[in-house]
Every structure is written in structure tokens, then in C-alpha cells.
DSSP file (Angstrom, degrees, kcal/mol; ACC not computed):
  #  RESIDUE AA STRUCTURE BP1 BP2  ACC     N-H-->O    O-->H-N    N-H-->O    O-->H-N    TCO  KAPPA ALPHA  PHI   PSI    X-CA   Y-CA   Z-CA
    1    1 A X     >        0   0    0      0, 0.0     4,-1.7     0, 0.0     5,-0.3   0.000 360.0 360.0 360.0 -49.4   51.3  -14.1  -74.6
    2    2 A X  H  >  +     0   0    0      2,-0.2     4,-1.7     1,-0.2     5,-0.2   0.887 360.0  55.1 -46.6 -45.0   52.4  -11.4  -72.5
    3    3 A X  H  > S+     0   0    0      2,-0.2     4,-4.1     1,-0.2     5,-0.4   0.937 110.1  49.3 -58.7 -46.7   49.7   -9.0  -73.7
    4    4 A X  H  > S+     0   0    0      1,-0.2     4,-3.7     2,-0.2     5,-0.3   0.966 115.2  44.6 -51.8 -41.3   46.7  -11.9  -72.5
    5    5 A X  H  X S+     0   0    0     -4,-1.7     4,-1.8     1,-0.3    -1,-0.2   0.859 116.3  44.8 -87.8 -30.1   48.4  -12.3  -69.1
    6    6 A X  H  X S+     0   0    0     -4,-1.7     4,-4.7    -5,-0.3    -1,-0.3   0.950 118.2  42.2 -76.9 -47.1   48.8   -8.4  -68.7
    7    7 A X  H  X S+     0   0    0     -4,-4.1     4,-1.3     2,-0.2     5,-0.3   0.981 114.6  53.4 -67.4 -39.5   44.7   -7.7  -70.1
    8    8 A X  H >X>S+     0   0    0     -4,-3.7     4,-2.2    -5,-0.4     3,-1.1   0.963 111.7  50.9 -61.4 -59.1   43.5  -11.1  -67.6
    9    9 A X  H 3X5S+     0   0    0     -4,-1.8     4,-3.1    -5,-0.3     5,-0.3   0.938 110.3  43.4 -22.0 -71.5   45.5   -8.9  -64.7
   10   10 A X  H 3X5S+     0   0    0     -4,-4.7     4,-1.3     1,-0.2    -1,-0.3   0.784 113.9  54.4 -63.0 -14.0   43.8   -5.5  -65.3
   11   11 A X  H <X5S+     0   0    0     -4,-1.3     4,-3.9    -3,-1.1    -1,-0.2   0.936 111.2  42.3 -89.7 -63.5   40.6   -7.2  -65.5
   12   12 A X  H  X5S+     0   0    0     -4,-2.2     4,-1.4    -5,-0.3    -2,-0.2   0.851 115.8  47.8 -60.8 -56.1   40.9   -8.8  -62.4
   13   13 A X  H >X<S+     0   0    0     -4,-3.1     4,-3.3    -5,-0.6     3,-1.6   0.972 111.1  50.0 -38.5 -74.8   42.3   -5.9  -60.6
   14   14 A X  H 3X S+     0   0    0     -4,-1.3     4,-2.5    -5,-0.3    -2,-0.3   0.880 114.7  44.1 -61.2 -40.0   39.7   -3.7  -61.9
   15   15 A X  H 3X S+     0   0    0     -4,-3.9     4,-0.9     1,-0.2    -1,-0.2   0.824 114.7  54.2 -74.0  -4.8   36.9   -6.4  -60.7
   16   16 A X  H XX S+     0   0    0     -3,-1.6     4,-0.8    -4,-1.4     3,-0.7   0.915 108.3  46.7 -96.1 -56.5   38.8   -6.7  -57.5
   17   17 A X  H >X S+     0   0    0     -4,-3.3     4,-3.4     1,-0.2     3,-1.2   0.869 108.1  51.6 -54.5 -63.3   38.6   -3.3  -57.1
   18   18 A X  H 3X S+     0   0    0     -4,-2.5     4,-1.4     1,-0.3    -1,-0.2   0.787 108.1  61.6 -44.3 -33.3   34.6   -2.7  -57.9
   19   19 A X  H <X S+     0   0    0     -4,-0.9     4,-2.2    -3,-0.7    -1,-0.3   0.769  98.9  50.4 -60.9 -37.7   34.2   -5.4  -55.4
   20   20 A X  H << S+     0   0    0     -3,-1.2     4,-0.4    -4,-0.8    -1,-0.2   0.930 106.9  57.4 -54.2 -71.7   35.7   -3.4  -52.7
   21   21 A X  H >X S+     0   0    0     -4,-3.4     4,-0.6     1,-0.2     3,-0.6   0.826 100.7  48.9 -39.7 -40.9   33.7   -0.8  -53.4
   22   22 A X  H >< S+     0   0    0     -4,-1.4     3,-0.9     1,-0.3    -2,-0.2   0.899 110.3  55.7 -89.5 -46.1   30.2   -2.3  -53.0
   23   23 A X  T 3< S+     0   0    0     -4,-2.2    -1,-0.3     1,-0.2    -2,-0.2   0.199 102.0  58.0 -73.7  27.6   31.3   -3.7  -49.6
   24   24 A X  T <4 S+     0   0    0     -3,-0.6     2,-0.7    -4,-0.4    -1,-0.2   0.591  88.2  77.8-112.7 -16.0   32.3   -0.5  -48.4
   25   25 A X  S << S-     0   0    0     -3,-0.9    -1,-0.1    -4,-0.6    -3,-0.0  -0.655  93.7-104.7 -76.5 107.9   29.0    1.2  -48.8
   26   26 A X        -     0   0    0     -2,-0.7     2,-0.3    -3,-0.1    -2,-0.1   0.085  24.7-132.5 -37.8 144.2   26.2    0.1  -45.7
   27   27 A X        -     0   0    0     -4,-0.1     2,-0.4    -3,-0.0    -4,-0.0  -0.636   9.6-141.3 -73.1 144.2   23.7   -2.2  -46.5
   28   28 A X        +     0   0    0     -2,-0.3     0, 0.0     1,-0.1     0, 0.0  -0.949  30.5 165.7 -92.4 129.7   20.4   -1.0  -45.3
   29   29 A X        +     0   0    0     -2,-0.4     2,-0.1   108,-0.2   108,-0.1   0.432  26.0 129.4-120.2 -14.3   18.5   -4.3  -43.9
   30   30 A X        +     0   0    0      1,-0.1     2,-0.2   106,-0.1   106,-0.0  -0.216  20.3 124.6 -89.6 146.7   15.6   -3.0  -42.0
   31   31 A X        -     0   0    0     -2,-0.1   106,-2.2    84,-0.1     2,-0.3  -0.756  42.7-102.6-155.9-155.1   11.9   -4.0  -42.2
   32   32 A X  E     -A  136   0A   0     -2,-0.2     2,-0.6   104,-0.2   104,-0.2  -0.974  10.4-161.1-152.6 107.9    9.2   -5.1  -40.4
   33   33 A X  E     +A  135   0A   0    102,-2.9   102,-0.9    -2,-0.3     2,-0.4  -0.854  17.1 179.6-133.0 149.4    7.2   -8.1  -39.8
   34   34 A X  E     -A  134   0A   0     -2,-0.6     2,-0.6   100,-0.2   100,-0.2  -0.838  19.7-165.3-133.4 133.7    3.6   -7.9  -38.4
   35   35 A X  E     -A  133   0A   0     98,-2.0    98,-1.1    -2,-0.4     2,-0.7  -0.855  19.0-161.1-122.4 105.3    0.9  -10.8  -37.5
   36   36 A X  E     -A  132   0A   0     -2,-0.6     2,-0.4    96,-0.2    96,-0.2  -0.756   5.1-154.4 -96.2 106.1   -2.5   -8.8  -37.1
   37   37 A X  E     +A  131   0A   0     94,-0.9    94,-1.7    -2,-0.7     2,-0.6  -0.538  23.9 163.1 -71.4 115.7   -5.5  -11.2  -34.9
   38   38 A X  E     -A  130   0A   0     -2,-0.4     2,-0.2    92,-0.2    92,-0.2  -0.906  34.2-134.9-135.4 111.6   -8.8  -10.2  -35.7
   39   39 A X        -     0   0    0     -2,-0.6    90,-0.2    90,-0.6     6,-0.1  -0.419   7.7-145.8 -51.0 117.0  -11.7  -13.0  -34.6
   40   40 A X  S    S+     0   0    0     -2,-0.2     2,-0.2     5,-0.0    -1,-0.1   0.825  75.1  54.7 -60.9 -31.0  -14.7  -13.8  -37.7
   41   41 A X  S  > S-     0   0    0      1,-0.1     4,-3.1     0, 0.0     5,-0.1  -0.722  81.6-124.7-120.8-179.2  -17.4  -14.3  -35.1
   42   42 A X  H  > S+     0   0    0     -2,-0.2     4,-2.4     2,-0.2    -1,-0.1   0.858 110.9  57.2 -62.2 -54.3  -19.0  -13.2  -32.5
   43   43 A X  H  > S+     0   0    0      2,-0.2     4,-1.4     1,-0.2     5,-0.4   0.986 116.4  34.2 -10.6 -92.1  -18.0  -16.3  -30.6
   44   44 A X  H >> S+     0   0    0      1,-0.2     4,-4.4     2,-0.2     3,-0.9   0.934 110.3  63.2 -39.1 -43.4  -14.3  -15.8  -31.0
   45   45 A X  H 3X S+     0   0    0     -4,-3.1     4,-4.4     1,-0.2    -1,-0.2   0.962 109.9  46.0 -47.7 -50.2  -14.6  -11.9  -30.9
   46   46 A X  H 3X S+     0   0    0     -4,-2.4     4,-1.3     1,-0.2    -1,-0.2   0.621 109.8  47.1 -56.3 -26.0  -15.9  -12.6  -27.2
   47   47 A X  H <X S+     0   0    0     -4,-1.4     4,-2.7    -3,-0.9     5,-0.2   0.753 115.2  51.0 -76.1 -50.1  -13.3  -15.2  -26.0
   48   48 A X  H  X S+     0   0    0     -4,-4.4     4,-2.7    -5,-0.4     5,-0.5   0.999 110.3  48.8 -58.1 -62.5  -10.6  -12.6  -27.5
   49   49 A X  H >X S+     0   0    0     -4,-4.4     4,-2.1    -5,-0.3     3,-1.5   0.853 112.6  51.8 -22.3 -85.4  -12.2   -9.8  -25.5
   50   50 A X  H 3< S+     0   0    0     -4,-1.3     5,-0.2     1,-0.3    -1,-0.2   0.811 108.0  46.1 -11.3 -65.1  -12.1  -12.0  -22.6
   51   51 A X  H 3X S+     0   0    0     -4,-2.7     4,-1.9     3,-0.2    -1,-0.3   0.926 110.3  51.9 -71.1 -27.4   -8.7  -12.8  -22.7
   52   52 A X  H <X S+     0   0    0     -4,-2.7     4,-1.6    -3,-1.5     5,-0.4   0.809 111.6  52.6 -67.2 -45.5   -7.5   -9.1  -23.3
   53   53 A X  H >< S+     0   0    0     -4,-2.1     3,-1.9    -5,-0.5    -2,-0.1   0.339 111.8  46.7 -48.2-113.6   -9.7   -8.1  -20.0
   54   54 A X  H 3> S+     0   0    0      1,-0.3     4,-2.1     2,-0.2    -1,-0.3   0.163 111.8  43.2  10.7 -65.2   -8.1  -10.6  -18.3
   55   55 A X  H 3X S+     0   0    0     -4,-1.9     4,-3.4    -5,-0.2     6,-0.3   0.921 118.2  53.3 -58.5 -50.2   -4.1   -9.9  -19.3
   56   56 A X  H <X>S+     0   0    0     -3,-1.9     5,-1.4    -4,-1.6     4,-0.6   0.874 108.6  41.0 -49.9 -69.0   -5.1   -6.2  -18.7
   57   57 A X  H >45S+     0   0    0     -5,-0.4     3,-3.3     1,-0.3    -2,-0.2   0.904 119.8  57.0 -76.8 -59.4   -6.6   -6.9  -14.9
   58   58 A X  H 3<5S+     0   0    0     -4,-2.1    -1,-0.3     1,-0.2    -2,-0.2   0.840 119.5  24.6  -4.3 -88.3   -3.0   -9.3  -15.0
   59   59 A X  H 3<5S-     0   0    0     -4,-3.4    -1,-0.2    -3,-0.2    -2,-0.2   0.244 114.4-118.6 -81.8  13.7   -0.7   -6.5  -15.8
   60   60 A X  T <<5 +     0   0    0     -3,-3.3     2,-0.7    -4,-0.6    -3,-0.2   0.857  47.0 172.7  64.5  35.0   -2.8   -3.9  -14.4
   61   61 A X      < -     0   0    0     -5,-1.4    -1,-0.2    -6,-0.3     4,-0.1  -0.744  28.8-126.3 -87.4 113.8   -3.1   -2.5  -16.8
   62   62 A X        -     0   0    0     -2,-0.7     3,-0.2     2,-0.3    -1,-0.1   0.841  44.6 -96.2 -79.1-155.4   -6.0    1.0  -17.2
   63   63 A X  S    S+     0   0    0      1,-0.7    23,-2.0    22,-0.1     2,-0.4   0.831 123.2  33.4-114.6 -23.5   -8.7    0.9  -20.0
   64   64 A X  S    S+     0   0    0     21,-0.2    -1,-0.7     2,-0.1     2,-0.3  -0.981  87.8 168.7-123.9 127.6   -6.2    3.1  -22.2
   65   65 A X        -     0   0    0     21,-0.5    23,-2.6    -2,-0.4     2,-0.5  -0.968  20.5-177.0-145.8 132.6   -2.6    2.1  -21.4
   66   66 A X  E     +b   88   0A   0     -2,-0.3     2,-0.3    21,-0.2    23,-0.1  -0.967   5.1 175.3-142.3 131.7    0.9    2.9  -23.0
   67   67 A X  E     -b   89   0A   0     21,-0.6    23,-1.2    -2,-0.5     2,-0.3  -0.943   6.8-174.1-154.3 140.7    4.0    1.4  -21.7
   68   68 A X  E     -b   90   0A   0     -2,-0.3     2,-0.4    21,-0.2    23,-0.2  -0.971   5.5-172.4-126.5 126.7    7.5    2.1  -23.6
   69   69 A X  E     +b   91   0A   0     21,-2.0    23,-1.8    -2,-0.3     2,-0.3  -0.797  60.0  13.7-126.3 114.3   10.6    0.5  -22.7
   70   70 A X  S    S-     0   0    0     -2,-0.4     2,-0.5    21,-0.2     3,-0.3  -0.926  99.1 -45.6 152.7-133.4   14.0    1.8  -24.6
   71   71 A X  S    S+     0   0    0     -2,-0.3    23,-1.3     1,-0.2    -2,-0.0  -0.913  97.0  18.6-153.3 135.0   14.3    5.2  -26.8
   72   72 A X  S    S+     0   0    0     -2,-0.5    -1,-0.2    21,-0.2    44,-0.1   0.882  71.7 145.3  75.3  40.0   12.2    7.2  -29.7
   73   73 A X        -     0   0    0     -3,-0.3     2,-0.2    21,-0.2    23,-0.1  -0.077  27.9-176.0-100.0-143.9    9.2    5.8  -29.4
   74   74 A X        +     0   0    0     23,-0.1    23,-1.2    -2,-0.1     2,-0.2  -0.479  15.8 151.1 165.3 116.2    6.0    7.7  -30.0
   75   75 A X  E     +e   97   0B   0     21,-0.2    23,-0.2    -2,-0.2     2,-0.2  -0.792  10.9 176.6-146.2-170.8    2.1    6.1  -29.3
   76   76 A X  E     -e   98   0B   0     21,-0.7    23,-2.2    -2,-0.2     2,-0.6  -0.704  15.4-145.4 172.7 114.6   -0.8    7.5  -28.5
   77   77 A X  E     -e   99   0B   0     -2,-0.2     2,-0.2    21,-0.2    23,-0.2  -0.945   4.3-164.1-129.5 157.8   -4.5    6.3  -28.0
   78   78 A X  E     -e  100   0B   0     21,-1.4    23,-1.8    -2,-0.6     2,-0.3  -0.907  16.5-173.8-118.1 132.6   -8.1    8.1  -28.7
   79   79 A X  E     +e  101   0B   0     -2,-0.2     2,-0.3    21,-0.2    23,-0.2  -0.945  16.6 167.3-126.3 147.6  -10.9    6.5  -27.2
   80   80 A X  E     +e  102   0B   0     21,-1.6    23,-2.6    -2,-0.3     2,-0.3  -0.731  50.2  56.1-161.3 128.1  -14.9    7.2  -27.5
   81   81 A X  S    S-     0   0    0     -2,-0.3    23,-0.3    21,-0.3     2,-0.2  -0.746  85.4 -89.8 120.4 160.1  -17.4    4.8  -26.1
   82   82 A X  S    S+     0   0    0     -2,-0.3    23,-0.9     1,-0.2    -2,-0.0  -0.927 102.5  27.2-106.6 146.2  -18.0    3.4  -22.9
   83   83 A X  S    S+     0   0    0      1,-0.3    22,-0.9    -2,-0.2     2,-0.5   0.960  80.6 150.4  86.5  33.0  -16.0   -0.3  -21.9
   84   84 A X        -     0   0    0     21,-0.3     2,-0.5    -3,-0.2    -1,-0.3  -0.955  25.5-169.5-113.5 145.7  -12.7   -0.1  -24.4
   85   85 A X  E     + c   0 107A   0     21,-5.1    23,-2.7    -2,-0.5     2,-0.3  -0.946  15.6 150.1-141.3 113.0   -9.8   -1.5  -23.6
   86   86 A X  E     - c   0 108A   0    -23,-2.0   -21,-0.5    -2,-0.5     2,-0.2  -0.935  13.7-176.6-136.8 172.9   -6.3   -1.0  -25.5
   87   87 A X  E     - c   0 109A   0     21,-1.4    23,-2.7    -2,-0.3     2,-0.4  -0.975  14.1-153.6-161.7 124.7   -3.7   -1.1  -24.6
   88   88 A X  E     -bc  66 110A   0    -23,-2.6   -21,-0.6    -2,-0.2     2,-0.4  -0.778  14.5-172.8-127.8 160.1    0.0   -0.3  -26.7
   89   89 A X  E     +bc  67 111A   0     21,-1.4    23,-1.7    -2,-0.4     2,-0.3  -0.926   9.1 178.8-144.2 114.0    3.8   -2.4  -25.2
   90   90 A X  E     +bc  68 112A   0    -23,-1.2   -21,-2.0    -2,-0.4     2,-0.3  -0.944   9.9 169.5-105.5 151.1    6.9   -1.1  -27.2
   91   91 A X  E     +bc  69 113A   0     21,-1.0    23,-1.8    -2,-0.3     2,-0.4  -0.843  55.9  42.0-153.7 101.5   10.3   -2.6  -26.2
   92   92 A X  E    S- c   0 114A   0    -23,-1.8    23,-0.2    -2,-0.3   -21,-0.2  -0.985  93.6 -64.3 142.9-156.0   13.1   -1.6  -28.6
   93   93 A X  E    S+ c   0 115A   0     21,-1.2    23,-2.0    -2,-0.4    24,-0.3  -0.639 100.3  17.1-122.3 165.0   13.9    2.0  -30.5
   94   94 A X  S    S+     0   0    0    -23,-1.3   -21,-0.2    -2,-0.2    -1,-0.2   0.530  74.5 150.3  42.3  37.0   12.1    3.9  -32.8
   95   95 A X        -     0   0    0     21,-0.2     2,-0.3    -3,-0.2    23,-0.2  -0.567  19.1-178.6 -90.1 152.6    8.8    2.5  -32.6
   96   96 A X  E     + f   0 118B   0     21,-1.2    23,-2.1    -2,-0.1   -21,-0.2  -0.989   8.5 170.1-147.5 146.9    5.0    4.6  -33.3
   97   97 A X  E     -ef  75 119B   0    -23,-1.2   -21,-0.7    -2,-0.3    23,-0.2  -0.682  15.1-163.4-179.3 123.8    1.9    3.1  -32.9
   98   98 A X  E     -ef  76 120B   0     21,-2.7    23,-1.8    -2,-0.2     2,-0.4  -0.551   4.9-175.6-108.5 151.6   -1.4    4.7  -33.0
   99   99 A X  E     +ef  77 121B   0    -23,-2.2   -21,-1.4    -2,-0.2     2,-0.4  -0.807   4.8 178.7-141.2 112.0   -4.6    3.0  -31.6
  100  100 A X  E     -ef  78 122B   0     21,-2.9    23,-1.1    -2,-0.4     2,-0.5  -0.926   6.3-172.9-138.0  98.8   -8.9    4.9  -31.9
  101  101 A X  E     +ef  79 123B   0    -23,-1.8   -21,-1.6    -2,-0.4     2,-0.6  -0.790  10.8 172.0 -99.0 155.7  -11.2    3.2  -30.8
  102  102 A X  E     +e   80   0B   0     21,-1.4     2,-0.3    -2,-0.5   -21,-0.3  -0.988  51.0  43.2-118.5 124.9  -15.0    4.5  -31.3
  103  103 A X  S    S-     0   0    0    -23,-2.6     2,-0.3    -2,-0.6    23,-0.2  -0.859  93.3 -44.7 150.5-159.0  -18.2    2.2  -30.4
  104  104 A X  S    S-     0   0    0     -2,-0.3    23,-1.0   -23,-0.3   -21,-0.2  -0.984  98.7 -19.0-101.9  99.6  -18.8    0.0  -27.2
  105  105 A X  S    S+     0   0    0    -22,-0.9     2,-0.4   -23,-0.9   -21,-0.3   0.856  80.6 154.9 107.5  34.4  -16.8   -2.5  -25.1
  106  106 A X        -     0   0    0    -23,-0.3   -21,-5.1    21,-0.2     2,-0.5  -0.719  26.8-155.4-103.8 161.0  -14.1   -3.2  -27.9
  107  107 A X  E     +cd  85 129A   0     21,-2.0    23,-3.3    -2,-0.4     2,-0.3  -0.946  20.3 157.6-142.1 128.5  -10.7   -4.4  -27.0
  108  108 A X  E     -cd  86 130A   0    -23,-2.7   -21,-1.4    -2,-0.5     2,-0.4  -1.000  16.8-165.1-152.6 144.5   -6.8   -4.2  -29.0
  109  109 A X  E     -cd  87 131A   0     21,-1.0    23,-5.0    -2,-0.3     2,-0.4  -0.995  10.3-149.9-139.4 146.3   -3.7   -4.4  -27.7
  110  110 A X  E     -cd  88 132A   0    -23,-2.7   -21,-1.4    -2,-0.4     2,-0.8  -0.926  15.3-173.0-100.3 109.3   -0.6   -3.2  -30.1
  111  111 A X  E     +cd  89 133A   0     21,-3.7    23,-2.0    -2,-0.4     2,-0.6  -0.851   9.1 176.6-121.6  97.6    2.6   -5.4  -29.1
  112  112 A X  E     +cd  90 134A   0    -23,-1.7   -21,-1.0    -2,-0.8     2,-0.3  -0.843   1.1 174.6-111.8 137.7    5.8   -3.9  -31.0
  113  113 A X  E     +cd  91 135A   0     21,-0.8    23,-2.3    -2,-0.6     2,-0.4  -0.993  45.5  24.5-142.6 158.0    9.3   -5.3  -30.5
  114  114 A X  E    S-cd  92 136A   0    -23,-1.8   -21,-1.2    -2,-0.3     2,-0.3  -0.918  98.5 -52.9  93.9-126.6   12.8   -4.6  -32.2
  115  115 A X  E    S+c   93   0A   0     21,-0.7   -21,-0.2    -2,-0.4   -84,-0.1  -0.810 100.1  14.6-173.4 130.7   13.0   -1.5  -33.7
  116  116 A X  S    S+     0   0    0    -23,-2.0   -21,-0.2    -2,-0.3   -22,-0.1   0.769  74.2 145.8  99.9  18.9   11.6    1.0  -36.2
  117  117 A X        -     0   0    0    -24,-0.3   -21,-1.2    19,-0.1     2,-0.4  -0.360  29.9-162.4 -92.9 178.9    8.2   -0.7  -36.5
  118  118 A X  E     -f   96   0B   0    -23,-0.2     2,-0.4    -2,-0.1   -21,-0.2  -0.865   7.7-177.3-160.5 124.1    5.0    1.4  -36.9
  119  119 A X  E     -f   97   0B   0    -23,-2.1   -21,-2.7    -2,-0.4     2,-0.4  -0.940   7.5-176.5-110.3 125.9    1.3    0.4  -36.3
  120  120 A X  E     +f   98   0B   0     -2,-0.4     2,-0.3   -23,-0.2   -21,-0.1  -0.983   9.7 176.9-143.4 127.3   -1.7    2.1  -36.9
  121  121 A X  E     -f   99   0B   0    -23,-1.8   -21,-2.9    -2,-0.4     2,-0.7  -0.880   9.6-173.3-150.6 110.0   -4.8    0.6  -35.9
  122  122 A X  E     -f  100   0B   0     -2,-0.3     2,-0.5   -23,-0.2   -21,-0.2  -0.874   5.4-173.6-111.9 133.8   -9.1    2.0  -35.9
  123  123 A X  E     +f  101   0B   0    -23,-1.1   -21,-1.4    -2,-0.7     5,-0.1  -0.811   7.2 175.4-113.0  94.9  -11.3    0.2  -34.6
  124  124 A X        +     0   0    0     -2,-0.5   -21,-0.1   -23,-0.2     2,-0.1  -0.207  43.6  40.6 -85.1-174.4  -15.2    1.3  -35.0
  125  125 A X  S    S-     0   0    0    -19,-0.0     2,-0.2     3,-0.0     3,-0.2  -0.325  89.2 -66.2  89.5-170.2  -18.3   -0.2  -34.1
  126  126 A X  S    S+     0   0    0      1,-0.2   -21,-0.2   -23,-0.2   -20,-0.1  -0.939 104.2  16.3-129.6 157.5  -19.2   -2.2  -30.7
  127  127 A X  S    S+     0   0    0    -23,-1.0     2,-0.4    -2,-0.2   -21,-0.2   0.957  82.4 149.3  57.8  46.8  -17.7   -5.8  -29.3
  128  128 A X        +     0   0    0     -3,-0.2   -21,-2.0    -5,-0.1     2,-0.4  -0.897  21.4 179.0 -99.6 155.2  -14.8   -5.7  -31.7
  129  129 A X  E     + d   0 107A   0     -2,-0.4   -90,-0.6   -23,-0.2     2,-0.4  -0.991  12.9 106.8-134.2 143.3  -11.1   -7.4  -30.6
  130  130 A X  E     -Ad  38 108A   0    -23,-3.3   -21,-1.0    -2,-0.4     2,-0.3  -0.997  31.4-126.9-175.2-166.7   -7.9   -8.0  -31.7
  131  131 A X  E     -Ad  37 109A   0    -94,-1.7     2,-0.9    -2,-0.4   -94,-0.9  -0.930   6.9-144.2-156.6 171.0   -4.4   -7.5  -31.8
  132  132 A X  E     -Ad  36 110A   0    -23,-5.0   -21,-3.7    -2,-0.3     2,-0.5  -0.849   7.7-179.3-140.4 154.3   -1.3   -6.8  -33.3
  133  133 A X  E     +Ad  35 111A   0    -98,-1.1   -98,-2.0    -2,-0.9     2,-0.2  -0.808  20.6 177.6-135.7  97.6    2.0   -8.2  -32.5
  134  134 A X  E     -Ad  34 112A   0    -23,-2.0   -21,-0.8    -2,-0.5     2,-0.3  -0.769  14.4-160.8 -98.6 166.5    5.0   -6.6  -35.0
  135  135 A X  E     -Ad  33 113A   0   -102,-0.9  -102,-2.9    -2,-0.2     2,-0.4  -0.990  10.6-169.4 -87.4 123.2    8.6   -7.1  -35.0
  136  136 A X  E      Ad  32 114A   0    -23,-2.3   -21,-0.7    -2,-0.3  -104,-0.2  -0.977 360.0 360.0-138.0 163.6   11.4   -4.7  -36.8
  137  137 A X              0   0    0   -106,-2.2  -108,-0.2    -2,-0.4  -105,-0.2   0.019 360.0 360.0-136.3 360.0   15.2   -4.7  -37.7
């Protein structure tokens, strides 16, 4: 009787132990989640356009524009065409997010918040829009 109570002990002890162990090592948690708007017609593409012109002329925003608010970020846009407008917003740490457009009179804006997300985004042709709006943790 003695021997069971003594083997349930060390068992217990010893699972009590492992347990300890695995909460003392950090968890890693972080990701990324990203909702990319890209209009199927022409129609839409033009109303999206529209509405980027518009928030740009809003926020003042230049025909190539980067504005970062917090620390370690890193963006950058290439433009070639006449009549593009992107435009890239980080607010949080560790963000990168690249934006090239080529053609005519296309429009993207890159909207990252949180931290650690990373976007990369080409847009050829003419009359394209969209956007992307990520989050990371």
C-alpha cells in the first residue's frame, strides 16, 4: 500500500514538475491578419479610385505618400505612369510595406496597424484600385 501511495506521489510530482517547465518557456503568439479590396469591374474600380482621390485630397495627402507613426517601420513606394495615387499609414512597431505602381491613373492605399505586419503590393496596368488594410500581434 505504501509502495502505490509512494509511485502515485512521484508521478505527480514529476508531472507537476514538467508542467512548470512548459509555462516557463514564452509563448510566441504573433501573426497577422490582412483584408486585401480589389474591385471586379470597371464600375467599382472607378467609384474605389474616386473614393481614394478624395481621402487623399482629405488628408492631404501627395500622389506618393508615407506616413509612420511609432518605431521600426520601413515602406517605400515606386511609381511610373502619370495620375497614381498610393499612399502607405503604419501606426504600431515593426511594420514594412512596399507599394509599385506601373500604368496610368491607378490608386492603393496600404493601411497597417499593430505590429510586425508586412505588405507588399504591384499594381500594373492602367485604372486599377484597391487596398489593403492588415493588422499584427
Amino acid at each position: 500500500m505504501t509502495c502505490s501511495k509512494f509511485k502515485i506521489l512521484a508521478v505527480s510530482l514529476l508531472v507537476g514538475s514538467m508542467g512548470q517547465a512548459a509555462l516557463s518557456f514564452p509563448a510566441y503568439a504573433g501573426g497577422q491578419i490582412s483584408l486585401n479590396l480589389a474591385p471586379q469591374n470597371s464600375g467599382d474600380a472607378d467609384l474605389f479610385s474616386t473614393g481614394m482621390r478624395v481621402y487623399s485630397l482629405y488628408r492631404n495627402l501627395k500622389s506618393a505618400d508615407i506616413r509612420q507613426f511609432g518605431n521600426g517601420n520601413a515602406a517605400g513606394i515606386a511609381q511610373a505612369g502619370s495620375d497614381n495615387i498610393g499612399f502607405i499609414q503604419q501606426r504600431g512597431n515593426g511594420h514594412s510595406a512596399s507599394l509599385r505602381q506601373t500604368g496610368n491613373r491607378n490608386a492603393y492605399g496600404i493601411f497597417q496597424f499593430g505590429r510586425n505586419t508586412r505588405s507588399n503590393v504591384i499594381q500594373d496596368g492602367d485604372d486599377g484600385s484597391g487596398a489593403t488594410v492588415s493588422y499584427g500581434w
